[in-house]
Steps between C-alpha positions, in 0.01 A plus 500: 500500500623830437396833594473846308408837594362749232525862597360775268503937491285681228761773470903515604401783752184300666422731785255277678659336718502201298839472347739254371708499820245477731321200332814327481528536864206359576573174266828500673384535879267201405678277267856576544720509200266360239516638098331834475381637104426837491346723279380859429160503292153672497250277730231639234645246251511149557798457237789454781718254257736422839212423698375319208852314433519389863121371592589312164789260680358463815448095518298324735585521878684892466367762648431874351541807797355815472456751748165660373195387291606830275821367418357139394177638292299812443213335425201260574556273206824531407567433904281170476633387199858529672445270756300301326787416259748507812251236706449260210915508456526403878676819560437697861384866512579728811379843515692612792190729628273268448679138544518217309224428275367117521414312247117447641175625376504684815863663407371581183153636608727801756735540204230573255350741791853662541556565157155684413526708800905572358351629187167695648776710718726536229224654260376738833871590507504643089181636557596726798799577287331617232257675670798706705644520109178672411445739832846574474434656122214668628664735757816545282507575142850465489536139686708245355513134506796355626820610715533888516786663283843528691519814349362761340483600130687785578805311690513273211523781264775662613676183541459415166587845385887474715564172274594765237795580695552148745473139459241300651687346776615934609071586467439215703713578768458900502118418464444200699312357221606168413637438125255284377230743595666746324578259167122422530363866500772641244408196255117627580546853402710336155235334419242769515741743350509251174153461523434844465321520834 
């Protein structure tokens, strides 16, 4: 028997608490040194070709370790098809949060449960989010999606402007800007320029 963990982040700069590092450690304080694949993709997609690759060897009697339902599914029938295909290969599934998941009509009755309420949460979540998206627009005309700008149109300007006289790596250290910010925005204004824009 042999025993894998599968850890998972949507983005490399996962902010919630959920990272690589800290589901590894959570395999690890449980399982020891056991073989850990990792990967960084969307949970909105259920194309995760590692994930994929590895419930594809699994053999009868291993066992597959996550720490979340999240990280093994995102939703109800792509969850029960997973351990569906894991059960009938003989292979063990534990959810660290939730335990191990028995191969019973009773196991998969509370799976089935689990996973529904998963995905009713996770479609409350996007709706609150686009809601907030929407109220957001509402009391500022000028609201963005995304990260705020560093800096302002104006502190890129003028850095762009001193690369007439200095080399990227001399802007980016009299600015503070770093150079592929500045390689990004000077290629922008290029592009406009030979656009006509």
């Amino acid at each position: 028997m042999a025993i894998f963990g599968y850890i998972r982040v949507s983005t490399k700069s996962q902010l919630d608490g959920n990272g690589l590092d800290i589901q590894m450690n959570e395999i690890q304080e449980k399982y020891g040194d056991i073989k850990i694949v990792s990967e960084q993709h969307t949970g909105k997609t259920t194309n995760r070709p590692i994930f994929n690759e590895l419930i594809n060897s699994l053999v009868e009697g291993d066992m597959l370790v996550v720490t979340t339902l999240d990280r093994f599914c995102r939703s109800t029938e792509e969850g029960l098809k997973l351990i569906t295909e894991l059960m009938d290969k003989g292979v063990n599934i534990h959810i660290m949060n939730m335990g191990l998941i028995e191969n019973s009509p009773i196991g998969k009755m509370i799976i089935t449960n689990l996973l529904a309420f998963a995905e009713f949460e996770r479609s409350n979540i996007s709706e609150r989010m686009a809601a907030g998206k929407q109220q957001a627009r509402m009391n500022d005309p000028n609201w963005k999606e995304g990260r705020p700008q560093k800096y302002t149109p104006t502190q890129i300007k003028h850095a762009i402007d001193l690369l007439s006289t200095y080399s990227y790596k001399k802007v980016s250290e009299l600015t503070g800007i770093s150079k592929s910010t500045l390689i990004r925005a000077n290629n922008k204004i290029k592009a406009s320029k030979s656009k006509g824009v």
